[in-house]
Backbone as CSV, one residue per row, in Angstrom:
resi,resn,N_x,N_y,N_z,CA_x,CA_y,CA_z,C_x,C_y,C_z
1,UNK,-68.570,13.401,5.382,-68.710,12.816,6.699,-68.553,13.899,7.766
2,UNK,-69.234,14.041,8.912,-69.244,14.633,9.752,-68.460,14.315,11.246
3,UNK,-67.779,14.712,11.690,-66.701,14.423,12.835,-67.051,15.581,14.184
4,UNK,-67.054,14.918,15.356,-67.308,15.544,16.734,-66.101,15.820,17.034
5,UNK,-65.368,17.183,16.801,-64.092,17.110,17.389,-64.168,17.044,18.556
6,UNK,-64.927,17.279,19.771,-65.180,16.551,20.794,-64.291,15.104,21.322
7,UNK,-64.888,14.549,20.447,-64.145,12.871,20.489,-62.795,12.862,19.984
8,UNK,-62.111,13.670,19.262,-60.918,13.448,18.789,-60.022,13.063,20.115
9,UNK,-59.285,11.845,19.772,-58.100,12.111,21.010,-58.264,10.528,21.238
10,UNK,-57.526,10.489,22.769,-57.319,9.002,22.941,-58.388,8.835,24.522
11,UNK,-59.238,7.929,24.560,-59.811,7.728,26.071,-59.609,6.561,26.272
12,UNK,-60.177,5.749,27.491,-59.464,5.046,28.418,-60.948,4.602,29.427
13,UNK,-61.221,3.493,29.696,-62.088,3.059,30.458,-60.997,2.910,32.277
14,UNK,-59.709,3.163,31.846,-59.264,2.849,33.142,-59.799,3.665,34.498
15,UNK,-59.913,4.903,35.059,-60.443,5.742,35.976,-61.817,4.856,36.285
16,UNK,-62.219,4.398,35.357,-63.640,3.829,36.368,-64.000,2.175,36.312
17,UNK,-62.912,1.477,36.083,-62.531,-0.077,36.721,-61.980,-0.601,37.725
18,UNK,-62.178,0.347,38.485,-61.837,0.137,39.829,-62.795,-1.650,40.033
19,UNK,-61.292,-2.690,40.244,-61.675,-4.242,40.897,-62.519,-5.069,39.504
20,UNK,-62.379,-4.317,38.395,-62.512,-4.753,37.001,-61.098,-5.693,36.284
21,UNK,-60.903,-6.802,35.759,-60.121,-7.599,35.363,-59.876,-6.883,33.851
22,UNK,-60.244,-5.905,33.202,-60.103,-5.959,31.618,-59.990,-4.233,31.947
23,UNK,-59.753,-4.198,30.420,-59.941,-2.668,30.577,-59.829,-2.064,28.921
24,UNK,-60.394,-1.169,28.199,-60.210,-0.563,27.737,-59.762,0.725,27.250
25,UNK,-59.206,1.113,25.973,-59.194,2.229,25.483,-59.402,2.417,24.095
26,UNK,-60.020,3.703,23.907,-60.418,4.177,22.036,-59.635,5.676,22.024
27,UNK,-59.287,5.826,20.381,-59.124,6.499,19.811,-59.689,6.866,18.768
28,UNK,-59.230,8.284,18.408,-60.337,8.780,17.459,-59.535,10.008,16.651
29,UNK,-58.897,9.531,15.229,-58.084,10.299,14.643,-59.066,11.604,13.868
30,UNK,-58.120,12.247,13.899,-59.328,13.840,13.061,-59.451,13.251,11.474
31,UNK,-59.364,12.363,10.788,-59.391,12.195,9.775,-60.683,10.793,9.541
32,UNK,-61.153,10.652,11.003,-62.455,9.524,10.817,-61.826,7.941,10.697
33,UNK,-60.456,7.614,11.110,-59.910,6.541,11.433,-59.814,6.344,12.926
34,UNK,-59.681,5.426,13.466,-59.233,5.242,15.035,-58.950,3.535,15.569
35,UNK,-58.772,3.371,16.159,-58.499,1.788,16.901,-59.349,1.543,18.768
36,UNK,-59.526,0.495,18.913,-59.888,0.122,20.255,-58.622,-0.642,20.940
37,UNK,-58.437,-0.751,21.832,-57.948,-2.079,22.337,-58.809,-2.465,23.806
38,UNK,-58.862,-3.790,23.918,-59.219,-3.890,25.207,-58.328,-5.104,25.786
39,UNK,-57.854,-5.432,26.922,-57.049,-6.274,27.538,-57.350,-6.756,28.798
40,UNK,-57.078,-7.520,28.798,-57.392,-8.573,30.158,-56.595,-9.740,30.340
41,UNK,-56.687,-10.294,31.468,-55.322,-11.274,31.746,-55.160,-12.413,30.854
42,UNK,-55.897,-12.843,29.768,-55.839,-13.304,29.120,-55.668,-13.196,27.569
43,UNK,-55.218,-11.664,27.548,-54.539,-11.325,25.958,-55.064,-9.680,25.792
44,UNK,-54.679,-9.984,24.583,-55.108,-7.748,23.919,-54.830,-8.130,22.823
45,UNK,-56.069,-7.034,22.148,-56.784,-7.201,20.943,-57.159,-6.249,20.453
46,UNK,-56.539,-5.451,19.194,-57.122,-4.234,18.664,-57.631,-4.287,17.376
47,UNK,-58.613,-3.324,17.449,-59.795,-3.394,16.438,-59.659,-1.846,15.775
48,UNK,-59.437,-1.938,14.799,-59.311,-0.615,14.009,-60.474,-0.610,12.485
49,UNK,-60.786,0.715,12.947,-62.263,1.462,12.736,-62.563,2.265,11.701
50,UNK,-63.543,2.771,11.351,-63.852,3.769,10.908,-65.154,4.922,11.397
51,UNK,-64.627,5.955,12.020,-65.525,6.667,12.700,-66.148,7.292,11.845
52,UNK,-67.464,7.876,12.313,-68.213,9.574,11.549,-69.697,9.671,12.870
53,UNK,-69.621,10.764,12.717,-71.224,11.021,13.765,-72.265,11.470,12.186
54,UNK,-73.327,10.656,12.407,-74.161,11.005,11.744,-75.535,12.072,11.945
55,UNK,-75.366,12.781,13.313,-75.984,13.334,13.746,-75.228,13.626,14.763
56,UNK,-75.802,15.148,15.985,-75.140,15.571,16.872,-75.954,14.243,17.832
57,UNK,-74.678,14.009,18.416,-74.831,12.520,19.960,-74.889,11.604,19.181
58,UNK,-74.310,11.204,18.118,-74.813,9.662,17.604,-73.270,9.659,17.205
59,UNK,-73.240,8.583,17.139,-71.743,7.716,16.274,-71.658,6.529,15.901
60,UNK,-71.207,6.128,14.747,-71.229,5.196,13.515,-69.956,4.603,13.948
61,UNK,-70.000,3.360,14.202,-68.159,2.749,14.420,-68.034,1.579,13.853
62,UNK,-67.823,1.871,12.317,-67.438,0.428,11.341,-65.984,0.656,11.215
63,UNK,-66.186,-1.282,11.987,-64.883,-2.173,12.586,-64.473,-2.667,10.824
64,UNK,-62.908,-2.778,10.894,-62.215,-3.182,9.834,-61.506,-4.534,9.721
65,UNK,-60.649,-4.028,10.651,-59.522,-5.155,10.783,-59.082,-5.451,12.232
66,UNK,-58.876,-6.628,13.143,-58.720,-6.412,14.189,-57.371,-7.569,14.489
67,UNK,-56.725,-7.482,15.320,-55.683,-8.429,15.947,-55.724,-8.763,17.544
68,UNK,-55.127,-10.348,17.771,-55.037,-10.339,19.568,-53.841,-11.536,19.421
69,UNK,-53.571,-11.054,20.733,-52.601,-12.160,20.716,-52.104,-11.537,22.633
70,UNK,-50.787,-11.973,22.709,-50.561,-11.384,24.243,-49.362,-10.598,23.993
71,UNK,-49.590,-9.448,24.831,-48.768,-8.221,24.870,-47.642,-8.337,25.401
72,UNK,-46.521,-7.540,24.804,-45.044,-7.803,25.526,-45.022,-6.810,26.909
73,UNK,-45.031,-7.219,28.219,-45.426,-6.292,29.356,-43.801,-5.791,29.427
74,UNK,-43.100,-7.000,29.496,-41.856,-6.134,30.941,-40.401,-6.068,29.742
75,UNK,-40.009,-4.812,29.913,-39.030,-4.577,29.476,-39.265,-4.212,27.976
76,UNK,-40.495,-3.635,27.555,-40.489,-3.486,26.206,-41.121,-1.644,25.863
77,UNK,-40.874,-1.569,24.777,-41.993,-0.288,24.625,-43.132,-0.571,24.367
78,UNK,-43.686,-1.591,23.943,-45.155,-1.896,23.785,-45.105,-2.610,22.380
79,UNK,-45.942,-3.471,21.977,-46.540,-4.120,21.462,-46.885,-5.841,21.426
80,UNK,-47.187,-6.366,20.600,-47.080,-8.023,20.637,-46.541,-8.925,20.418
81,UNK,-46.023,-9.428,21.994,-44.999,-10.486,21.621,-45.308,-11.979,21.286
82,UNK,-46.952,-12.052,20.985,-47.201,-13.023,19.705,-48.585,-12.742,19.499
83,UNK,-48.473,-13.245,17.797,-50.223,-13.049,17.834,-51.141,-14.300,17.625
84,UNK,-52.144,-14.496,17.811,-53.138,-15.276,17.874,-53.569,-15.251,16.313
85,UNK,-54.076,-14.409,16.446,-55.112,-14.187,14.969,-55.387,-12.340,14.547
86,UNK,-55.463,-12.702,13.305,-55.207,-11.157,12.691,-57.085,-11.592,11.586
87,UNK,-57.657,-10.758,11.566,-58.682,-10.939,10.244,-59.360,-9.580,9.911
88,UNK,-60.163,-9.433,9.161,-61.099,-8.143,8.523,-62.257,-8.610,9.731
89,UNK,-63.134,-7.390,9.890,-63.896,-7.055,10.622,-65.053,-6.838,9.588
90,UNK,-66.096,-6.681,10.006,-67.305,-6.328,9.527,-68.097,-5.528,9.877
91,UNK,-68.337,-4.989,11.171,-69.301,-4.708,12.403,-69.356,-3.465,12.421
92,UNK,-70.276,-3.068,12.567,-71.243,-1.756,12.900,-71.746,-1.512,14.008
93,UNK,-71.285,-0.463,14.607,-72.148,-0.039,16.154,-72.309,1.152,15.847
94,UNK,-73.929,1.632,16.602,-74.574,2.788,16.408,-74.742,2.824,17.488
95,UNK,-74.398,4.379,18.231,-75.040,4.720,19.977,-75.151,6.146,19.872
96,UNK,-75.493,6.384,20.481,-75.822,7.886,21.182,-74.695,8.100,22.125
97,UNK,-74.406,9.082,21.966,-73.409,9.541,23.079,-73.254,10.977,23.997
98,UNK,-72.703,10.892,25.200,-72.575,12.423,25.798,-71.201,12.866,26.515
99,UNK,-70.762,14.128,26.353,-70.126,14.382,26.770,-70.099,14.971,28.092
100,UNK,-69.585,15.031,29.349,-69.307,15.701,30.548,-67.993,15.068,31.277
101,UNK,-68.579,15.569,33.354,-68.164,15.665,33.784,-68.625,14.231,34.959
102,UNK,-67.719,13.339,35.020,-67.842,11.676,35.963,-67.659,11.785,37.093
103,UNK,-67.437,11.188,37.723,-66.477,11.085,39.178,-65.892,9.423,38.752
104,UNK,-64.554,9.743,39.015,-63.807,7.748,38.786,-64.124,7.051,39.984
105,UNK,-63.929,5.920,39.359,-63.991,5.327,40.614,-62.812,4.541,41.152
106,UNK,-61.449,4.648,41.027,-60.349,4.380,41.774,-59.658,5.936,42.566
107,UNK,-59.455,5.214,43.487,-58.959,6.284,44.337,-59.938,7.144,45.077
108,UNK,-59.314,8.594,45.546,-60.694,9.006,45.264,-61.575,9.848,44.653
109,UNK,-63.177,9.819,44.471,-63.836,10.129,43.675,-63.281,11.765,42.895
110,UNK,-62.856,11.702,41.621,-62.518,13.234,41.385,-63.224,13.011,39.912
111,UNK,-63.851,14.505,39.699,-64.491,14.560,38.273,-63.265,14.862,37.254
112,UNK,-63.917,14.118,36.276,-63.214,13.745,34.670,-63.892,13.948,34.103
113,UNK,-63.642,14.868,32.561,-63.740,14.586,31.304,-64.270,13.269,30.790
114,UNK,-65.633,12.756,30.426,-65.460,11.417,29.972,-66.734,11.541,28.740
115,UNK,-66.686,10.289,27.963,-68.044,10.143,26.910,-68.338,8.958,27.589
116,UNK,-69.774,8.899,27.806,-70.730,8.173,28.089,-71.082,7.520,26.801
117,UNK,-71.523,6.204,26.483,-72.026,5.899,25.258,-73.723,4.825,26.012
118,UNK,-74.668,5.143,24.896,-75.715,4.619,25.294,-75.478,3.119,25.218
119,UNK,-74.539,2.946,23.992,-74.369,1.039,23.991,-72.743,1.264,24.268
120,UNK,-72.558,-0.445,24.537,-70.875,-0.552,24.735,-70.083,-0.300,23.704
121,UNK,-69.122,-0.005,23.714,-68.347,0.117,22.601,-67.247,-0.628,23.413
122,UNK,-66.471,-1.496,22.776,-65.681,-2.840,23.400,-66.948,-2.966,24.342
123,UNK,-66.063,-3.039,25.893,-67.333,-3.950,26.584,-67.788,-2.863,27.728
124,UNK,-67.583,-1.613,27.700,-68.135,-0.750,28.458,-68.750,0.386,28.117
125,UNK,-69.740,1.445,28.411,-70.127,3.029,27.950,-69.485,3.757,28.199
126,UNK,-67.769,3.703,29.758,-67.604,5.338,29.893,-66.258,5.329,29.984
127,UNK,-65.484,6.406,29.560,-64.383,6.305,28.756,-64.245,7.533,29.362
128,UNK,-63.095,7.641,30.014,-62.302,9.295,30.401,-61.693,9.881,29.517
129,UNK,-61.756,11.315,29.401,-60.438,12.110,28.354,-59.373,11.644,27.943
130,UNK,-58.202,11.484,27.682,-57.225,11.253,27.537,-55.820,12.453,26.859
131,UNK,-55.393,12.233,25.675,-54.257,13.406,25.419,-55.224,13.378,24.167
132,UNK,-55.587,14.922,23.770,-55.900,15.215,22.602,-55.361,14.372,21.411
133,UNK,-54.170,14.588,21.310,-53.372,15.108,20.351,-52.854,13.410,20.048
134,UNK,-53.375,13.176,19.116,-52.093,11.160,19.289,-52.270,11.195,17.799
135,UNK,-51.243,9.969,17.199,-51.138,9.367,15.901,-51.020,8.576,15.760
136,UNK,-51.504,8.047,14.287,-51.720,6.428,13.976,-50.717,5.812,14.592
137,UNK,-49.113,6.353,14.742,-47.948,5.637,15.024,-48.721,5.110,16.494
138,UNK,-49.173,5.951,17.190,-49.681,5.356,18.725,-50.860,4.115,18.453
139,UNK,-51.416,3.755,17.712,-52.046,2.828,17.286,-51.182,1.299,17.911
140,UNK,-51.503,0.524,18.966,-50.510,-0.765,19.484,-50.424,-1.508,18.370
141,UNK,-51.129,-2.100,17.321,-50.880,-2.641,16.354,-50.325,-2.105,15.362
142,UNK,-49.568,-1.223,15.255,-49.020,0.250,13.881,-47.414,-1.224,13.181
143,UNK,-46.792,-1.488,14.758,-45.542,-2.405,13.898,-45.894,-3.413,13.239
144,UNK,-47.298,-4.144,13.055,-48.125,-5.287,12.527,-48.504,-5.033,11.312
145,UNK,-48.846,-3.648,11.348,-49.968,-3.458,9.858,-49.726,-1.812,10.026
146,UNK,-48.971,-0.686,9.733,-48.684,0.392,9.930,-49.402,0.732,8.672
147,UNK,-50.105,1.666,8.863,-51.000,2.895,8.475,-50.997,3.464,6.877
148,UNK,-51.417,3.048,5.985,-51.311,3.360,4.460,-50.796,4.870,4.520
């Protein structure tokens, strides 16, 4: 399998939802595993993956297993303080993708690091940089179903 270290790391649809109700973020472990979550006032839900680029700008994202339920906000370190539903995934998304330089759109306009994707991945194409460097433990669902 072939991997864009490019994409390795954690991104974030937040910088350009400016007056958007939901929001996403993906990850992308160096070993061709990763998770989504996306959230909105009505719950959060992560979907954990299996990455590979099958070509330079393309990427393969077969979905596994996913969970939602509503998130513990105040007073916690993070995760779910109940869940809805847990099941296996099936799903395949194929896009093209690019890497550069955005302008966000909260605050004001400053260029970012971001991947553009030709189709959505959750429910948007553009996703800012984030911290290289993360682990499955950072995965929001890891205390649910932690990492073989």
């Amino acid at each position: 399998m072939r991997y864009d270290d490019a994409l390795i790391g954690h991104w974030s649809s937040a910088p350009f939802d400016y007056g958007v109700m939901e929001g996403s973020d993906l990850a992308f472990l160096p070993d061709g595993r990763g998770w989504s979550v996306f959230a909105n006032l009505g719950g959060t839900s992560v979907t954990r993956f299996r990455w590979h680029c099958p070509a330079p700008g393309r990427l393969e994202i077969r979905e596994e297993w996913s969970v939602s339920g509503q998130w513990e906000w105040e007073g916690s370190t993070g995760g779910f303080s109940s869940v809805d539903e847990q099941r296996s995934r099936q799903s395949v998304t194929v896009t093209g993708y690019t890497i550069g330089q955005e302008e966000t759109a909260v605050g004001e306009p400053v260029p970012v690091t971001a991947v553009c994707f030709d189709e959505p991945v959750e429910f948007t194409t553009l996703y800012a940089r984030g911290d290289r460097d993360i682990a499955p433990a950072q995965d929001p669902s890891y205390a649910l179903r932690p990492y073989a």
